[in-house]
C-alpha positions, 0 to 999 in steps of 0.5 A: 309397710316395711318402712313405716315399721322401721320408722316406728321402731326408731323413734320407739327406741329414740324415746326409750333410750330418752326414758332411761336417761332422765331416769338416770339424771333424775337418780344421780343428780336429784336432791335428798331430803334435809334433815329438820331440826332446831338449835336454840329456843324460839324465845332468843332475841333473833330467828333465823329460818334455814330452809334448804336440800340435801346433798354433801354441799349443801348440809355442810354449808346448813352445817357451818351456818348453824355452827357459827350462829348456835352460841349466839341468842339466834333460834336456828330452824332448819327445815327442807325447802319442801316445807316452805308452803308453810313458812310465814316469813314475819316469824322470822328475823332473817331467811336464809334459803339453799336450793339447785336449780333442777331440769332448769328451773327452781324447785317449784315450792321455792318458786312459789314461796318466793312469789308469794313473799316478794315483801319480804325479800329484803330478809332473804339470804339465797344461795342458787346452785346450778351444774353452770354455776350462774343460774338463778331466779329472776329479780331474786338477789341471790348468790349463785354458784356451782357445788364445788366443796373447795368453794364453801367457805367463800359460801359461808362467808358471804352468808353470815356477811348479809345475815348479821346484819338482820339478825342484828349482831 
């Protein structure tokens, strides 16, 4: 019985400490909220939607893309990636989405909008972040990379690079 209860106290303690480390992981490393705002009128030539997360990497990357668009005839929407659920894509002229992969996987209302999309694709920008930096959906052309700050204006770059073009300047 002395055993039985030691073997119980180890695997007891074995998931507690399991516990406190997703909880730690989930703290640090779990995205915030994004700010929602817009830039411009909906009535501009062009309409982009920029549905992404909230960590320094990510709103700089939101900021430096609505920066160079806002003097443009571009309607700029920025929204969190949560929102998606209730996007329609044919209101928009080009989509551009940032997201990490979280516990190994997208977050699952980016998932499930890009399921239900998947003739729309050809208007979707999408930038993937994982801590390995390679990670990224499949069958989904997406950019991927690590949330690396020295990195962002590479970033930007190849954003604006597949955006122009849809939002035709």
């Amino acid at each position: 019985m002395k055993k039985f209860r030691k073997i119980i106290f180890v695997l007891l303690s074995i998931a507690a400490v399991f516990l406190v480390f997703m909880f730690w992981y989930q703290n640090e490393y779990a995205m915030d909220q994004a700010q929602e705002y817009e830039v411009n009128t909906p009535g501009e030539n062009s309409r982009l939607l920029v549905a992404t997360q909230g960590s320094e990497f990510k709103n700089t990357i939101t900021t430096a893309i609505v920066d160079y668009y806002k003097t443009e005839a571009v309607y700029i929407k920025v929204i969190d990636v949560s929102a998606l659920v209730g996007v329609n894509p044919t209101n928009y002229d080009a989509l551009l989405v940032i997201h990490t992969w979280e516990n190994w996987k997208p977050p699952s209302s980016v998932k499930s909008f890009m399921d239900r999309t998947t003739d729309y694709r050809d208007k979707m920008v999408v930038l993937t972040t994982s801590g390995e930096g390679s990670y990224k959906m499949e069958g989904i052309d997406a950019f991927t990379g690590e949330s690396i700050l020295e990195e962002i204006p590479n970033h930007v770059g190849e954003i604006i690079k597949k955006l122009n073009p849809l939002l035709k300047l």
